[in-house]
KEBA-520753 format. One record per atom (N, C-alpha, C, CB): x, y, z; residue in three letters. Coordinates in steps of 0.2 Angstrom, whole numbers, padded with zeros to 4 digits, always signed. Glycine has a CB too. Example, Ala and Ser with C-alpha at 12.3 -4.5 7.8 and 13.67 -1.06 7.14 Angstrom:
2
+0066-0028+0039Ala
+0062-0022+0039Ala
+0066-0016+0039Ala
+0057-0022+0045Ala
+0064-0011+0035Ser
+0068-0005+0036Ser
+0064+0000+0039Ser
+0070-0003+0029Ser
//
This chain:
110
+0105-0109-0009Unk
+0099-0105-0006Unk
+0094-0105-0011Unk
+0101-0099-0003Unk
+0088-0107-0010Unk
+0082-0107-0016Unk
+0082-0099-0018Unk
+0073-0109-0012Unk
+0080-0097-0023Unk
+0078-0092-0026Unk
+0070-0092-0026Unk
+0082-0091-0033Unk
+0065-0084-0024Unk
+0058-0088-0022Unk
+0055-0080-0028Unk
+0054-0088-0011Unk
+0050-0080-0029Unk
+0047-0075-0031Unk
+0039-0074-0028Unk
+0048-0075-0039Unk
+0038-0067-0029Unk
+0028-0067-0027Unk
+0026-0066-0032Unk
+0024-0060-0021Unk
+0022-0068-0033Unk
+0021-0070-0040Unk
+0012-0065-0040Unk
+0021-0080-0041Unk
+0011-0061-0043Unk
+0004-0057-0042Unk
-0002-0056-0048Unk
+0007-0049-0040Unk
-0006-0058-0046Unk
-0011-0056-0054Unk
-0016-0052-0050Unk
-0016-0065-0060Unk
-0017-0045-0057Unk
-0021-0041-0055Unk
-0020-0038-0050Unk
-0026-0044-0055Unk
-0012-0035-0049Unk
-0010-0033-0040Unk
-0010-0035-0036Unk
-0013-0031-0038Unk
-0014-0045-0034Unk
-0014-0047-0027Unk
-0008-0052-0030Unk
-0022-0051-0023Unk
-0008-0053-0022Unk
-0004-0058-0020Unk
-0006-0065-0023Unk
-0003-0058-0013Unk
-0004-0068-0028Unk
-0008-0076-0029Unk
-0004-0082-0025Unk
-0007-0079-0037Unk
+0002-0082-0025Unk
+0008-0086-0022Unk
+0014-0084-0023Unk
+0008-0091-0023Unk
+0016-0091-0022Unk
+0024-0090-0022Unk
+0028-0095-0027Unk
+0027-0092-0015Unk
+0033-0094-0032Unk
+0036-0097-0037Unk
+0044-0098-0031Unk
+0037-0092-0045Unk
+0047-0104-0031Unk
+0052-0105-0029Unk
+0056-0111-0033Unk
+0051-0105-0022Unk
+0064-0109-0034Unk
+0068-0114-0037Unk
+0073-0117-0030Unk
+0072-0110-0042Unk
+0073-0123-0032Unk
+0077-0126-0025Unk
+0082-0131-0032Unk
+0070-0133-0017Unk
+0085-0136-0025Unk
+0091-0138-0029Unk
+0087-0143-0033Unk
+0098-0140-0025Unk
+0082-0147-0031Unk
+0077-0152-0037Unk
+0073-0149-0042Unk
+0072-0157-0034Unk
+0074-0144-0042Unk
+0069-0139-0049Unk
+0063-0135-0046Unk
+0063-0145-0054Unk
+0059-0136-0048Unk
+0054-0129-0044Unk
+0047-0130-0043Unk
+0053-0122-0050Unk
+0046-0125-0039Unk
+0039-0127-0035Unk
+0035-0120-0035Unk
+0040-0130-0026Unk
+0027-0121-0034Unk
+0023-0116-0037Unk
+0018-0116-0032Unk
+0021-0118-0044Unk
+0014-0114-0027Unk
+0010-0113-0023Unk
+0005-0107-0022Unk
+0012-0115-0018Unk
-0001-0108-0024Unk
-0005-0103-0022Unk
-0007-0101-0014Unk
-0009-0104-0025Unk
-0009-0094-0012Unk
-0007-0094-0005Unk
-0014-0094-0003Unk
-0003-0087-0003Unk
-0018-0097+0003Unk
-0021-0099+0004Unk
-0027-0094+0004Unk
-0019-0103+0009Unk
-0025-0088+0007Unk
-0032-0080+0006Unk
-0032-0080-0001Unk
-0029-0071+0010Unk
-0028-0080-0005Unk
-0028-0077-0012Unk
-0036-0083-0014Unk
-0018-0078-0018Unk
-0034-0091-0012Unk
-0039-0096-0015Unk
-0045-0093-0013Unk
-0037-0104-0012Unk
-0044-0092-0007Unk
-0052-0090-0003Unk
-0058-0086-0008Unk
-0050-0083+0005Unk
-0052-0082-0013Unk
-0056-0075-0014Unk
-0062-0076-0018Unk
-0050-0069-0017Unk
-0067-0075-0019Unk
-0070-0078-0026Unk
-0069-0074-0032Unk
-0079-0079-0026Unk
-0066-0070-0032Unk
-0065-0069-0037Unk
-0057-0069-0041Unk
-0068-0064-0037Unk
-0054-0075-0036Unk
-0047-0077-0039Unk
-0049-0080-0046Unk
-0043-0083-0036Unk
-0042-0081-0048Unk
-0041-0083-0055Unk
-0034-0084-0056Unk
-0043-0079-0060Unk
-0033-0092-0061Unk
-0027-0094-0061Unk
-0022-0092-0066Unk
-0028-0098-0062Unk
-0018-0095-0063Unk
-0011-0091-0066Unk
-0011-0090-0075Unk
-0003-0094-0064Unk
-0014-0098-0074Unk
-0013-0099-0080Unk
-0016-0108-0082Unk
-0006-0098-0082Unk
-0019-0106-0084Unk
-0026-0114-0088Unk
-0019-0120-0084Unk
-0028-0115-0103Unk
-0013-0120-0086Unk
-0009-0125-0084Unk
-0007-0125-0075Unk
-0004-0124-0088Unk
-0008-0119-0072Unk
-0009-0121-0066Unk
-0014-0118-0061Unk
-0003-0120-0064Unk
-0018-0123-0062Unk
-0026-0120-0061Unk
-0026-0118-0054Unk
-0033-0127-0063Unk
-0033-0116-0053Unk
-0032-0114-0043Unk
-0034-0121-0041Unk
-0038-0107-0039Unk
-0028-0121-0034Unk
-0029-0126-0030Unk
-0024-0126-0027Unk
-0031-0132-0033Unk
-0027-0129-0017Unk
-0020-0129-0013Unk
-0016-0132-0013Unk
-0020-0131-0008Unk
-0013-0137-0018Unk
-0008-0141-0019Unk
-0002-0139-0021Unk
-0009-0146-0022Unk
+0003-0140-0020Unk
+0007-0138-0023Unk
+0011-0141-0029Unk
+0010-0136-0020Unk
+0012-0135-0036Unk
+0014-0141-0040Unk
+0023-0140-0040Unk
+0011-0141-0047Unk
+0025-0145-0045Unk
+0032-0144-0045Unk
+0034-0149-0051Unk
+0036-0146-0038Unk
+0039-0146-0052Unk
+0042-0149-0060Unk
+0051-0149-0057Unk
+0041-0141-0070Unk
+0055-0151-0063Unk
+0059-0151-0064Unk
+0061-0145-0066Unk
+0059-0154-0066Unk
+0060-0143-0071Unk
+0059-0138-0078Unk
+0056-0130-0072Unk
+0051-0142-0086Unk
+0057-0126-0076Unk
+0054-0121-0076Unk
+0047-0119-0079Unk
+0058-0118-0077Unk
+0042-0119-0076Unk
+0034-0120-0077Unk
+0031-0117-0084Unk
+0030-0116-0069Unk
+0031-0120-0089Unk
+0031-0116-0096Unk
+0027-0111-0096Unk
+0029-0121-0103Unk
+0023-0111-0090Unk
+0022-0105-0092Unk
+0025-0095-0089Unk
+0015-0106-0091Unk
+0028-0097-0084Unk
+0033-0093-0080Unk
+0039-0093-0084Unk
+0033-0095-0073Unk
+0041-0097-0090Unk
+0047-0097-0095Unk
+0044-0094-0101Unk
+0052-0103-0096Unk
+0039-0093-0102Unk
+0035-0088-0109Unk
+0035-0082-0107Unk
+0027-0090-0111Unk
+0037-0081-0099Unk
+0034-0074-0099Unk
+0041-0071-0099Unk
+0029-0072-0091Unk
+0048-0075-0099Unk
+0053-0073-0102Unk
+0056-0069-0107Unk
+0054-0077-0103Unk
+0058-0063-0108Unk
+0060-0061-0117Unk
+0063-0065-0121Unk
+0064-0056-0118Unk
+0063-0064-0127Unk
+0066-0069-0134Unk
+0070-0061-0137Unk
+0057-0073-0140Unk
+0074-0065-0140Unk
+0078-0061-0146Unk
+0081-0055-0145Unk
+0072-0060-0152Unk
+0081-0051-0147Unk
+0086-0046-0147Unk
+0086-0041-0139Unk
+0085-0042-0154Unk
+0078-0043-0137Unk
+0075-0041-0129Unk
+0080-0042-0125Unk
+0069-0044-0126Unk
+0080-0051-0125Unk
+0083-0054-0121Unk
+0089-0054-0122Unk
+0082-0059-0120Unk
+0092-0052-0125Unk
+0101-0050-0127Unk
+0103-0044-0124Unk
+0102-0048-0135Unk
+0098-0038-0123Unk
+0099-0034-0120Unk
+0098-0036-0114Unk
+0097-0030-0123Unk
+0095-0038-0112Unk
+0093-0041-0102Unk
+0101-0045-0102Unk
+0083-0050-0101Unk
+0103-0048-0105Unk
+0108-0055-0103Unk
+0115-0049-0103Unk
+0108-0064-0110Unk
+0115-0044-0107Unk
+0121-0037-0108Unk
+0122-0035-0104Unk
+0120-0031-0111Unk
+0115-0032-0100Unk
+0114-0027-0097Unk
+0115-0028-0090Unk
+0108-0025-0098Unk
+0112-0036-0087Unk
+0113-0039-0081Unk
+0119-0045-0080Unk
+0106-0041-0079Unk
+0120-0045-0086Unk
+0127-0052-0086Unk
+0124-0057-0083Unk
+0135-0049-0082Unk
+0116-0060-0086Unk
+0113-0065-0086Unk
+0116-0070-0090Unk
+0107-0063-0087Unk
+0116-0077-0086Unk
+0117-0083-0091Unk
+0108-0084-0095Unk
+0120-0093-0084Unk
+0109-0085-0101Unk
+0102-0088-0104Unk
+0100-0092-0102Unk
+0101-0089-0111Unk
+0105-0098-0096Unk
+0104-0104-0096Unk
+0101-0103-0088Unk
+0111-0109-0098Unk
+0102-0098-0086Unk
+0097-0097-0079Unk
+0093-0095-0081Unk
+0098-0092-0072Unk
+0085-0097-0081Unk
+0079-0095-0082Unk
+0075-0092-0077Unk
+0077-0099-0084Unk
+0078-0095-0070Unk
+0074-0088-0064Unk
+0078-0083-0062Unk
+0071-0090-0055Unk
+0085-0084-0065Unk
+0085-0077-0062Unk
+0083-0070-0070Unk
+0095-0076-0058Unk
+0086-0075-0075Unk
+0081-0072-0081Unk
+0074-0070-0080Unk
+0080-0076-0087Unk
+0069-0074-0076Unk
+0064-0072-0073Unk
+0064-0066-0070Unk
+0063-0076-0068Unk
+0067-0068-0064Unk
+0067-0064-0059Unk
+0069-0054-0061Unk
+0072-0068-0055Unk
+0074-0055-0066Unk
+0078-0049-0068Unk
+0072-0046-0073Unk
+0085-0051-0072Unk
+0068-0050-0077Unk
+0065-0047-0081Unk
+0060-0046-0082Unk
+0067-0049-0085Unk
+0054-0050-0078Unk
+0047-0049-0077Unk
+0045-0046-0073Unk
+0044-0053-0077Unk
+0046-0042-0070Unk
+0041-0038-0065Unk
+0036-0032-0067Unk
+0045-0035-0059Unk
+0036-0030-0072Unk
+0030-0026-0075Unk
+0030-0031-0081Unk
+0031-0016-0076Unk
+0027-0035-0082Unk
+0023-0040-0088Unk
+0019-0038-0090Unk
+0020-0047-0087Unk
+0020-0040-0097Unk
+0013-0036-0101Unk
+0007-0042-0098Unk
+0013-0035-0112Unk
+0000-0039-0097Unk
-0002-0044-0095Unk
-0003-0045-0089Unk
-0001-0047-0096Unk
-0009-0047-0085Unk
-0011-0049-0077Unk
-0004-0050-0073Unk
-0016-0057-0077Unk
-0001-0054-0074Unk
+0004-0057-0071Unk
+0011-0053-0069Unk
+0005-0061-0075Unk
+0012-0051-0063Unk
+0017-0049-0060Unk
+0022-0054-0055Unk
+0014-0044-0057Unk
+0030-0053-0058Unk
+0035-0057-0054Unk
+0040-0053-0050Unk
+0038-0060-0059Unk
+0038-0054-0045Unk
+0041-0050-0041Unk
+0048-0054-0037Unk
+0035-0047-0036Unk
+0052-0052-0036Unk
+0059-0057-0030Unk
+0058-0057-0023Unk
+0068-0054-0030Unk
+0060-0060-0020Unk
+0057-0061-0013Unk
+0065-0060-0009Unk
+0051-0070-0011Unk
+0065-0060-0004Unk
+0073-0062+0000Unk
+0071-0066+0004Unk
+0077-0055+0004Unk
+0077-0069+0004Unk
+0076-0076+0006Unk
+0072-0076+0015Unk
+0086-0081+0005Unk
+0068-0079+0016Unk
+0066-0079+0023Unk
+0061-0074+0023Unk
+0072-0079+0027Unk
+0060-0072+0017Unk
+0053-0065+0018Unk
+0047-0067+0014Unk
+0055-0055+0014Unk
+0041-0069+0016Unk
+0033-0071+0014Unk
+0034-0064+0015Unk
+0027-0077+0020Unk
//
């Protein structure tokens, strides 16, 4: 079953991050595009209706990841593999320093 997150800058809703079994996908939500005063997640996934998708986890949603003795405690604490990166995501970024909020979704809830 995909793992999805809402993915929020500045409080709104921007879109949706989701891992499936071919890697991951990234869509902005079509009112958030409307807005004029949207702004992208990040220079690497600019605004626009398309959706992108990688293999890999989107370097920039794996920067927002902790490093070093943080993430030692996150992988302790939740008995996180380092080698899952959304659910390290998911477990660990939801108050980011910075615009960007990761939120977890359940499965079948926009």
């Amino acid at each position: 079953m995909p793992r999805r997150a809402e993915i929020r800058v500045e409080g709104r809703r921007a879109g949706v991050l989701e891992e499936t079994d071919r890697g991951y996908r990234f869509q902005y939500d079509s009112g958030y595009l409307e807005q004029a005063n949207a702004v992208a997640v990040s220079l690497t996934l600019p605004l626009q209706p398309d959706l992108f998708q990688d293999k890999r986890l989107f370097p920039f949603f794996d920067g927002l990841i902790p490093e070093g003795w943080l993430l030692d405690i996150a992988e302790k604490t939740w008995k996180l593999d380092p080698r899952d990166r959304m659910g390290l995501l998911l477990a660990c970024c939801r108050d980011c320093i910075g615009a960007v909020e990761v939120r977890p979704m359940e499965a079948g809830n926009d």
